[in-house]
N, C-alpha and C positions, 0 to 999 in steps of 0.2 A: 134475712129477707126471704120469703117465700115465693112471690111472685119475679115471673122473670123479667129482668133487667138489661135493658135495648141501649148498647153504647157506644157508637161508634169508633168514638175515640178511643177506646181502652177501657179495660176492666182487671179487675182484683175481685175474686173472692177468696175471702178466710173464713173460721167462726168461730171470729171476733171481730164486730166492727170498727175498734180502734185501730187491728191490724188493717182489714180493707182500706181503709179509711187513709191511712199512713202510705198504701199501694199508690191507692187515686192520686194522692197531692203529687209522688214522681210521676206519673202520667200527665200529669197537667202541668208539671214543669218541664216537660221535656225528654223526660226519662222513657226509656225502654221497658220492656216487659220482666227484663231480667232485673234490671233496677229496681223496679216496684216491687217485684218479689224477694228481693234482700231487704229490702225495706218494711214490708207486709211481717216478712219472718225475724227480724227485730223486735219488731212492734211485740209482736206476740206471745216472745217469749218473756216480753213482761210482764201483760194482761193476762196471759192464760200459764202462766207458770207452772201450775198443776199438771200440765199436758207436754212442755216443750221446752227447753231454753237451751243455750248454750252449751250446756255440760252432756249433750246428746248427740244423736249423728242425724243426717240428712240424705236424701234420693232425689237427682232432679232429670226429668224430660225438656230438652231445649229444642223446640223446633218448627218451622215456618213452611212443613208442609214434606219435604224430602225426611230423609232417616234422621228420628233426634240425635242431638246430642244427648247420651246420658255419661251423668254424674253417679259414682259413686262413694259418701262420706261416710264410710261404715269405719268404726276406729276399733283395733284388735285388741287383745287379751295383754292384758301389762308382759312385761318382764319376768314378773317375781310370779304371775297367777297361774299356779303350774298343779295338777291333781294333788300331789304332795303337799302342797301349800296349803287345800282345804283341809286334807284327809289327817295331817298330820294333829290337826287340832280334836278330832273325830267328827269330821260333819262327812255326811251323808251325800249334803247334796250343798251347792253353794247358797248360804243363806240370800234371803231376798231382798232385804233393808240393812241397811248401816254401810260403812266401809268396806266389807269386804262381797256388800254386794257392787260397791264401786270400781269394779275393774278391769272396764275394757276404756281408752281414750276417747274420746270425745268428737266428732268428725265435722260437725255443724260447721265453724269457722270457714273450713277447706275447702267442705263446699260450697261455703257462700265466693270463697276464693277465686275459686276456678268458676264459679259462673258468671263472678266477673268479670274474670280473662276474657273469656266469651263476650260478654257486653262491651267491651272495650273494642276486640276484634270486630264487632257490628259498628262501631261508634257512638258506643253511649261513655259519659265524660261525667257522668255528676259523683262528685267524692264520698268515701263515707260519712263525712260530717255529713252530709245533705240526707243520704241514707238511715242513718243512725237517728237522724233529727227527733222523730216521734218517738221512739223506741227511749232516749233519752230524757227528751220531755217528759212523759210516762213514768218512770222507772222516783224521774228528779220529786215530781208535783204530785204523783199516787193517780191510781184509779180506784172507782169502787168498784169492791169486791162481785162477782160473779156468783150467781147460782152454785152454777157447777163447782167453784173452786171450793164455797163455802161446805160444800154437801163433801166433794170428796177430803177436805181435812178434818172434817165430824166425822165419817165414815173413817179413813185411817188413820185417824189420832195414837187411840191405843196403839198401834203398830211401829208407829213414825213418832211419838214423843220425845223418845231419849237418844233419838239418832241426832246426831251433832250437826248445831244450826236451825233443825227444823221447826221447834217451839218456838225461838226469837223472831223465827221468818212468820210461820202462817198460823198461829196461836198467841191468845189473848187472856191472859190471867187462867192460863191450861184450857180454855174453851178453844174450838175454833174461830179465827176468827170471822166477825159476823158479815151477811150479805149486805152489800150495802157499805161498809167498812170502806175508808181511803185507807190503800196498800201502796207504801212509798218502800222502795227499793235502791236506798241508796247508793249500795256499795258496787250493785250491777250498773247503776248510770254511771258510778268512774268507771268501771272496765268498757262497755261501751265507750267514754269519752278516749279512753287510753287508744281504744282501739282503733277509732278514728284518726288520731293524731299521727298511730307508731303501724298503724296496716296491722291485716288481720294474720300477718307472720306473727306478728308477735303473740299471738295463743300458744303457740308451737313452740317458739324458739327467739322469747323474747321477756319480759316486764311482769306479764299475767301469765307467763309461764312458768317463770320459777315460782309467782303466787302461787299457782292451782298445784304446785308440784310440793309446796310446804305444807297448803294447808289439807292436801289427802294424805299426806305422808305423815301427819301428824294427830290425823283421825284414826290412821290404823288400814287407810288401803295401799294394796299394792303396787298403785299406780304412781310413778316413779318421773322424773324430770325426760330421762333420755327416753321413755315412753311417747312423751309428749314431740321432741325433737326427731324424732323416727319416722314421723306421721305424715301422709299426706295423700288428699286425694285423691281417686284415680277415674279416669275416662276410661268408658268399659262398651263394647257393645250392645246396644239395647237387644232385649227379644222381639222379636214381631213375627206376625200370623194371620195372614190372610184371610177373610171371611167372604160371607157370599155379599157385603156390602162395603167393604172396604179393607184398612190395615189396621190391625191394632199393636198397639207397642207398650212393653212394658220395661221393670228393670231384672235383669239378669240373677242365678245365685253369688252373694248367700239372701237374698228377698225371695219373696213367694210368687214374686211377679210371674213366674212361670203357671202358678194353682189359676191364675187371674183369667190365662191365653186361652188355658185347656178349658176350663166351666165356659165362656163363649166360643172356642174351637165345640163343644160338643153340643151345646145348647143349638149353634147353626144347624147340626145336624139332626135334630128330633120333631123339625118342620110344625112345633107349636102354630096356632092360628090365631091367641087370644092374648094376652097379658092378663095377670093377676088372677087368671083360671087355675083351677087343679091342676090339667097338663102344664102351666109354663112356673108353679111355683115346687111343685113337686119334680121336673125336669130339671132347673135350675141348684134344686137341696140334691139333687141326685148324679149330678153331673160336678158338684162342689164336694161330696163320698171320693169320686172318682181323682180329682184333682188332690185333693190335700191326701188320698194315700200312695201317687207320685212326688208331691213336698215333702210328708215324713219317711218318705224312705232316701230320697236321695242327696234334697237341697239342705247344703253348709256351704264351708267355707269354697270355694268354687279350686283353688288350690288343694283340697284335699276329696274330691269327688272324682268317682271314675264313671259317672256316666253325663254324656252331653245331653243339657238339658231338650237343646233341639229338636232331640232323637224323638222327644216325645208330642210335638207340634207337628208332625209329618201327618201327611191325610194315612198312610196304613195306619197309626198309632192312633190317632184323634176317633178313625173308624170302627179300630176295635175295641178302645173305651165305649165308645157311644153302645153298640151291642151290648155290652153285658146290663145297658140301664132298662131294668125292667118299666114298663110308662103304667105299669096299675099297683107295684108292690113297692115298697121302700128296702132299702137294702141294710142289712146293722152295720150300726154304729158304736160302739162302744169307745171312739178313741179320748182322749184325753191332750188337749195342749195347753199353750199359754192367753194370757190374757194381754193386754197392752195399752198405753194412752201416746196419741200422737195429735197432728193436724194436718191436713190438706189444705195445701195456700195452691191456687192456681191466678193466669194473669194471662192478659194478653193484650197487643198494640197495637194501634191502627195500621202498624207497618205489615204487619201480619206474624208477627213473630207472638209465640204461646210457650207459655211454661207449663208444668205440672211438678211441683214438688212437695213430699213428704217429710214429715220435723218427727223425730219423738224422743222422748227420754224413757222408752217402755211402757211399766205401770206408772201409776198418776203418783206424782212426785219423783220418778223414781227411783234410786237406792234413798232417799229423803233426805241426803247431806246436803247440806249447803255450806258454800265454804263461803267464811268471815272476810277475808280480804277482796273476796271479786263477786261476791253475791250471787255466785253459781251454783244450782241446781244438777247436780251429778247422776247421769240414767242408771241404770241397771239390767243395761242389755244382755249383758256377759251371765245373768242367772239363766239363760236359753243354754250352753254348755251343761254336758255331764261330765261327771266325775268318774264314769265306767269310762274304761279306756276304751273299751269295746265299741261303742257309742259311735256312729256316725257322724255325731256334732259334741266328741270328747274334749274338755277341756284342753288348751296348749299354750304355751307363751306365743305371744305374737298372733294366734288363729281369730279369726273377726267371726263374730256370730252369725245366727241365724235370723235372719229380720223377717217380722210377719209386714213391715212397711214396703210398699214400692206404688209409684206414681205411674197413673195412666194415661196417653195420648192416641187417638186414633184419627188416621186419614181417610175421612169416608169417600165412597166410588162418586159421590156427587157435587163433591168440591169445598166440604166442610172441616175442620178442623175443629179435633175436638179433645179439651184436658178434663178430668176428672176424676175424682178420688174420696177417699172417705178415710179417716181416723175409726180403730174398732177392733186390734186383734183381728180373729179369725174371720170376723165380719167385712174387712176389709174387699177381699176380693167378691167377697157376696154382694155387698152392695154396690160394687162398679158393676157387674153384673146388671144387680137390677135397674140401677140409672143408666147403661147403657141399652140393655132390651128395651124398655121402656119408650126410651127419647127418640132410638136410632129404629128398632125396626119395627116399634108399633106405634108410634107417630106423637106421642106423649108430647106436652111442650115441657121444659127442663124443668122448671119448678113442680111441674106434675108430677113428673118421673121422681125426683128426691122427698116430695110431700106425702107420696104412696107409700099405703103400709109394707113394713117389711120385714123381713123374718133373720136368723143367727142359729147357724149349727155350729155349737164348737163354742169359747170360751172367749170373753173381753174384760176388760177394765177389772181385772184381777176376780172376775168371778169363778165359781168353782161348777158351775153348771156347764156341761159339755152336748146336751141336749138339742132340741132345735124349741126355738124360740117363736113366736110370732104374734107381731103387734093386732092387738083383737079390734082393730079395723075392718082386718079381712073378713068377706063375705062368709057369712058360718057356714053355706054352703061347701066352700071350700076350706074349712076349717074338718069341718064334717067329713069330707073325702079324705082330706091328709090325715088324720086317726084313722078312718077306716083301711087307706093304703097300708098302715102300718108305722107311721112315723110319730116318734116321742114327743108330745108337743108340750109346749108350757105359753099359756096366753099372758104378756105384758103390756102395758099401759099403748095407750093409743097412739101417742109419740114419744115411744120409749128412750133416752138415753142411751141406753145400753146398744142400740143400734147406731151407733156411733154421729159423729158429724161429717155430714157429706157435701159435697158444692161439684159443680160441673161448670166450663165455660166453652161453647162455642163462636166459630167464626165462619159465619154463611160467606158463600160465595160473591156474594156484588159486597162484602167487607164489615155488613152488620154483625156486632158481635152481642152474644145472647148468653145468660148466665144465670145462677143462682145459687143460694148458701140454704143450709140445713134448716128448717124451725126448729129444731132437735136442739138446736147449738145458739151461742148467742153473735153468730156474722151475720153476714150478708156481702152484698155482690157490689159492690163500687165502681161506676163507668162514669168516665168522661167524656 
């Protein structure tokens, strides 16, 4: 949906609108915000399977105006996944696809778990069978096929063919399979049904536990039963960081939530007067330099870092980042990261309670195993570790990666509440960025702000371009400046994909709640 959506009652946005769509019906049954968002994120990791499911970890912000709650379901490095373990074979670096890019746990369940605890603590009451309901419907009766799903299993065919499971799942006499195609997913609607019946312990330390634990141990990953029984969520404190218009909140390391605070900690500071100007897109690419060379140096596993992220959200810190950004010259760039596929599901309830949470399994499909018994799609988060011991983010048994995923909420100075986020790698925190400058401090209404062209420095959905990007929307005038500042530019499509899928939901003060989903993507904004 690109236009914004006025609901008093509640709202979901995904992008997919079978997920929204699955949000709305608990909102209208009664459910809470958290509800609808276990729901929403069900839903979608059967529609959009290429992006998200089960076999991946999760980030949630829970919160009704005070400090969120934040969720952390980041699931760590197996047992067995130890530098030795790759190196001993001679690999270089941990391959990207197959099993043994299978090997960090899985944290989705846990924290759909505990954010249920949470909803239960508020008094939301409807069971997973209620929850699960779409997600199972879906999975039992098929959907048709997606754009995007059809494009990225033609695009990584060759890569993902002979990885185990994935030709029976998204491939059709070795073609992809086509747009439009009913994709029935059987063996994920019994584990959903199981999971309903036996609670969602049983991922961990139960039924589809010892499945998931036969069938990667018998693809060749290291990922082991007592991996799975080890696991379990944790409640972390969120970051937050005061602006000259309110608080913004993100999630803590090992997420990049931190790169997210600093790009608008510094943007406040360079007193821009225009949106989608030279000064505030050139401001923004340069203040996102500034932020991801404080991510790559310091954020991992938050247990093995010796610097508090805090330290750099201070006004002397945020003050002498913003100096060094020159506002007429570009500064180089040469760096190099990852790429990623996720989704942003956000919700919210007339009670005034707001989620913001992030799903991914990495790259699109990612490690592309799917296991035979539970119809699970297994990420490949764990290929962000090196193999250099030296390495900041060195591979280790038990150490949880490094996520470019983490969900935004900010409490604005005038009584707004607001989630939003975007799926996208490195794009990620660029474009909370721009839908927040946009919406929040040059007056954009939310579908404006997400429909606006937008730009990508830095690498997504496994591409190998690290350059900055921007959708040739933008005024050539300001196209024109940013080459002349000195900035690598590459012009792509007018709503480009590769600038991921984005949604925002606010909640004005007299309780109108205002929303909107990506045109980029196939959601939309569902209010009751």
């Amino acid at each position: 949906m690109t236009g914004t959506n006025d609901s008093p009652g509640g709202m979901v946005v995904a992008p997919h609108y079978l997920a929204s769509d699955a949000g709305q019906r608990v909102l209208a049954d009664g459910g809470n915000a958290i509800e609808a968002m276990v729901a929403a994120a069900a839903a979608i990791a059967v529609v959009y399977p290429h992006m998200n499911s089960l076999g991946g970890d999760n980030f949630f912000l829970i919160g009704d105006g005070g400090t969120p709650l934040a969720i952390d379901a980041c699931g760590g490095a197996a047992a067995a996944a130890s530098i030795d373990y790759y190196q001993s074979s001679g690999a270089r670096t941990i391959p990207s696809r197959g099993p043994e890019a299978a090997l960090t746990v899985a944290g989705v369940a846990s924290g759909w778990q505990m954010a249920l605890a949470e909803s239960r603590r508020r008094g939301g009451t409807l069971p997973l069978s209620r929850l699960f309901e779409d997600a199972i419907h879906h999975a039992k009766n098929g959907t048709a096929v997606s754009g995007t799903l059809h494009r990225n299993a033609a695009e990584k065919r060759s890569e993902l063919e002979d990885v185990s499971g994935f030709a029976q799942t998204f491939l059709t006499d070795g073609r992809a399979i086509a747009e439009g195609a009913i994709l029935k997913l059987p063996a994920l609607a019994a584990t959903f049904e199981h999971l309903a019946k036996a609670g969602l312990e049983d991922f961990y330390r139960g039924d589809v536990a010892r499945a998931i634990a036969t069938d990667l141990g018998a693809v060749g990953s290291p990922i082991a039963l007592t991996d799975l029984e080890g696991f379990r969520a944790l409640k972390v404190d969120p970051l937050a960081l005061k602006l000259s218009c309110g608080t913004i909140h993100n999630l803590p390391p090992p997420t990049q939530g931190l790169a997210s605070l600093i790009i608008l900690g510094l943007f406040d500071r360079l007193g821009v007067g225009k949106a989608d100007s030279f000064p505030y897109v050139h401001g923004l690419v340069e203040a996102t330099k500034c932020a991801f060379e404080v991510r790559d140096t310091i954020i991992t596993d938050p247990a093995f870092m010796t610097a508090d992220p805090r330290s750099f959200l201070t006004s002397k810190a945020l003050d002498d980042m913003a100096a060094r950004i020159d506002p007429a010259r570009a500064q180089p760039w040469p760096k190099v990261a990852e790429g990623g596929d996720t989704v942003w599901l956000g919700a919210s309830d007339k009670d005034g309670l707001a989620v913001s949470m992030i799903q991914s399994i990495y790259w699109e499909f990612g490690s592309g195993v799917v296991l035979p018994q539970t119809g699970i799609v297994w990420q490949n988060r764990g290929i962000s570790f090196s193999l250099d011991p030296d390495s900041h983010n060195a591979l280790m048994p038990g150490r949880r990666p490094f996520h470019t995923i983490q969900p935004a909420m900010a409490r604005l100075d005038d009584g707004r509440l607001m989630v939003y986020g975007c799926m996208g790698g490195e794009g990620q925190p660029q474009t909370q960025a721009a839908i927040f400058t946009r919406h929040v401090l040059y007056g954009q209404e939310i579908h404006e702000a997400i429909n606006a062209p937008r730009w990508l420095l830095g690498r997504t959905w496994g591409n190998s371009q690290s350059n900055l990007r921007l959708e040739s929307r933008f005024d050539p005038a300001v196209i024109d400046a940013m080459r002349a500042a000195g900035h690598d530019i590459d012009l792509v499509g007018d709503f480009d994909e590769v600038m991921g899928h984005a949604g925002a939901i606010v909640r004005q003060p007299d309780g109108a709640i205002l929303g909107a989903s990506d045109p980029r993507c196939d959601g939309s904004a569902a209010g009751v």
